[in-house]
N, C-alpha and C positions, 0 to 999 in steps of 0.2 A: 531531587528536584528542588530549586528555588523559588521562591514565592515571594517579590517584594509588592508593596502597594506603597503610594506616594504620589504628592503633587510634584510636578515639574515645571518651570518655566525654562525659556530659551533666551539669549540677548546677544546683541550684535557688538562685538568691542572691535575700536583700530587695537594696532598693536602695543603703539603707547597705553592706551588706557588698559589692554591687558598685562601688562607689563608690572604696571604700578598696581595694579590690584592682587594677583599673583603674589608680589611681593609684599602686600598686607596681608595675605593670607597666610602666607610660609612662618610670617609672626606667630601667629594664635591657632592654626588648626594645625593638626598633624597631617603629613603628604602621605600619599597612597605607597606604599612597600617598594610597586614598580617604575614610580618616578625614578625618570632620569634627566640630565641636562635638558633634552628634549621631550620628554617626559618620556611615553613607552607607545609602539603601535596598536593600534586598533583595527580588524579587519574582514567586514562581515557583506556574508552574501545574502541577500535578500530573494527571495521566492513573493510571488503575485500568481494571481489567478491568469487563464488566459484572454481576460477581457482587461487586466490590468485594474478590476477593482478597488485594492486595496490603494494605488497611486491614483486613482480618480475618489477614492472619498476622500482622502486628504486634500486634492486640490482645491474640491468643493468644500470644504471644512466640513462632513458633514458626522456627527456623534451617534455611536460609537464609532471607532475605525483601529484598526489592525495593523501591525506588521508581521510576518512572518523571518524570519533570519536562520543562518549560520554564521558564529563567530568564532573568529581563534586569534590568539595572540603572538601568532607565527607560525610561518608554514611549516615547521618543523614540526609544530606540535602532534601529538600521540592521540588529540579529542578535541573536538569541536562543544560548541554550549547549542543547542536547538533551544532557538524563542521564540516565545509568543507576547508581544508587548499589545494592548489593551490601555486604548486611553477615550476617556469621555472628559472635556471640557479640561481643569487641570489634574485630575484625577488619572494616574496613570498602576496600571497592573503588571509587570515583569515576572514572566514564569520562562524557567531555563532546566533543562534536562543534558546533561553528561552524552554523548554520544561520544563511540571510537571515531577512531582516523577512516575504520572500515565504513560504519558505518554513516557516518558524513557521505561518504564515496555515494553511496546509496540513495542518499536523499538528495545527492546532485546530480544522479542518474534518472530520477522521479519513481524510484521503489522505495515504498514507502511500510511495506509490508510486515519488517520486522518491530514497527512501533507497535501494533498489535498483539506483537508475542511478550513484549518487555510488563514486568508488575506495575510500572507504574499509571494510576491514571492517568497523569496528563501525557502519557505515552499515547494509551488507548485514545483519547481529547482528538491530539493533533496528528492520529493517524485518519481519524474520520473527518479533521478540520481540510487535512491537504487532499486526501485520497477520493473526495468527495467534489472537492473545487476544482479538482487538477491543477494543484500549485507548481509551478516551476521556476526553476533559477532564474533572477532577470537580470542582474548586476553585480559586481562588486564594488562594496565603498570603503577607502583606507583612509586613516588620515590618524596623527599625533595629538596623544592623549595626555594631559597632564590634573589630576587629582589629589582634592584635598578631602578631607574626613572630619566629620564632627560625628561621634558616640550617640548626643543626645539627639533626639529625634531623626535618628538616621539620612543626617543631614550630608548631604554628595554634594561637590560644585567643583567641575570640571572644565578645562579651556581647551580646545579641539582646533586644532591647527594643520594647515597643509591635506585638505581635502580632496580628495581625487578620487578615480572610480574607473571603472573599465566593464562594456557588455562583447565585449572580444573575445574573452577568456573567462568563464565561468565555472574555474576551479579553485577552489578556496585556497588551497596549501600549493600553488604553483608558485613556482623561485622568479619568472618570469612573466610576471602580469606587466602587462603595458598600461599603466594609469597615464589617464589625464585629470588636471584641475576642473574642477567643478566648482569652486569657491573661489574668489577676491583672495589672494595669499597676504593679500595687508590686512586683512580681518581676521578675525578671530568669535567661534561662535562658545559661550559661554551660557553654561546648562547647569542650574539650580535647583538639585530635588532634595524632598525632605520631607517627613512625615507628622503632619501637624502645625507644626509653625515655624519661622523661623526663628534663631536664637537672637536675641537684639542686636546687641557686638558685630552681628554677623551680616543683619539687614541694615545697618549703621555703614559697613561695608560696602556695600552691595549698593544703598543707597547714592554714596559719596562718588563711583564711577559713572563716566562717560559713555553708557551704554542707549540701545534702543533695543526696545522686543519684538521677538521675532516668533516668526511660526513656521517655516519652513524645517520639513523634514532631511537627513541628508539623503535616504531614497530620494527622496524627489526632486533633490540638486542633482542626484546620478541620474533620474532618468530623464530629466528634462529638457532637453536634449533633441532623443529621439522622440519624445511624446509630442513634443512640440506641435502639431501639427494633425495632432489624432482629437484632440478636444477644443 
């Protein structure tokens, strides 16, 4: 299991201004292993209650509030991450458990059974968190990921590009998801976590960009949509 804790902010860049920041960054931080040109896919299904709780505390801003997810970084892959992200105010908790290819399968089926038989606690957690709510699959959201890394105060800041999403096809590792855009493709949402504070060099950075802050979850760029009209 993973266990990170960490402040997060969000911000809103055009392309130019992530362009040019990016490339102050490529200066002085080291890039994530899986950058590429385009940096590397992102690609997670999201699970809600069937009242869509978790997407109605967020709309309301209301503290604390949850996401539940499956992520993989290609539908090829052999295992999925199961998380449970936790945030109050900028205060965010990310806990992530290994699951198979099989087991993925299962939890996008709504059997949730075998978290129960696995050692680990937050297995046992988020068998009684979904099995209890009746959580189910409500979307998928993809989009290009590009990261950079700072050591000291596990400091992440990421530019996420070309966001799109699909409630058509609710299997994570399908070769043939029909996404649509969900985002402004001249924007770029640019996410700032770190544990404690930031490095100066770093908020010197940060500061010097053409950005605005944002709060918008990308669940709730995916479901927004069809919710439109339920709240």
């Amino acid at each position: 299991m993973r266990n990170v804790n960490r402040k997060e902010k969000k911000f809103l860049l055009d392309l130019a201004s992530a362009q040019t920041l990016q490339s102050q960054l490529e200066a002085v931080l080291q890039g994530d292993v899986h950058n590429g040109a385009q940096g590397y896919p992102v690609r997670s299904l999201y699970f809600d209650t069937p009242h869509d709780r978790d997407y109605a505390e967020k709309l309301f801003g209301l503290d604390p509030r949850r996401k539940v997810r499956l992520r993989t970084y290609s539908p090829d892959a052999d295992f999925a991450l199961l998380e449970l992200k936790q945030k109050q105010g900028e205060v965010q908790q990310k806990r992530s458990l290994f699951v198979s290819r099989h087991e993925a399968r299962r939890l996008m089926e709504g059997s949730y059974g075998f978290l129960a038989e696995r050692s680990e606690p937050f297995a046992a957690e988020m068998h009684g968190l979904m099995a209890i709510n009746g959580y189910r699959p409500k979307t998928i959201v993809e989009y290009d990921r590009t990261a950079f890394i700072a050591k000291e105060n596990k400091i992440r800041i990421t530019f996420d590009r070309n966001i799109r999403a699909t409630e058509t096809c609710l299997d994570l590792f399908s070769e043939k998801l029909s996404l649509s855009p969900v985002f402004d493709s001249f924007n770029v949402i640019l996410e700032v976590k770190f544990d404690g504070f930031l490095l100066s060099y770093i908020r010197t950075l940060l500061n010097g960009a053409d950005k605005s802050e944002l709060s918008v979850s990308k669940y709730c760029l995916a479901r927004s949509t069809t919710m439109a009209y339920q709240f």
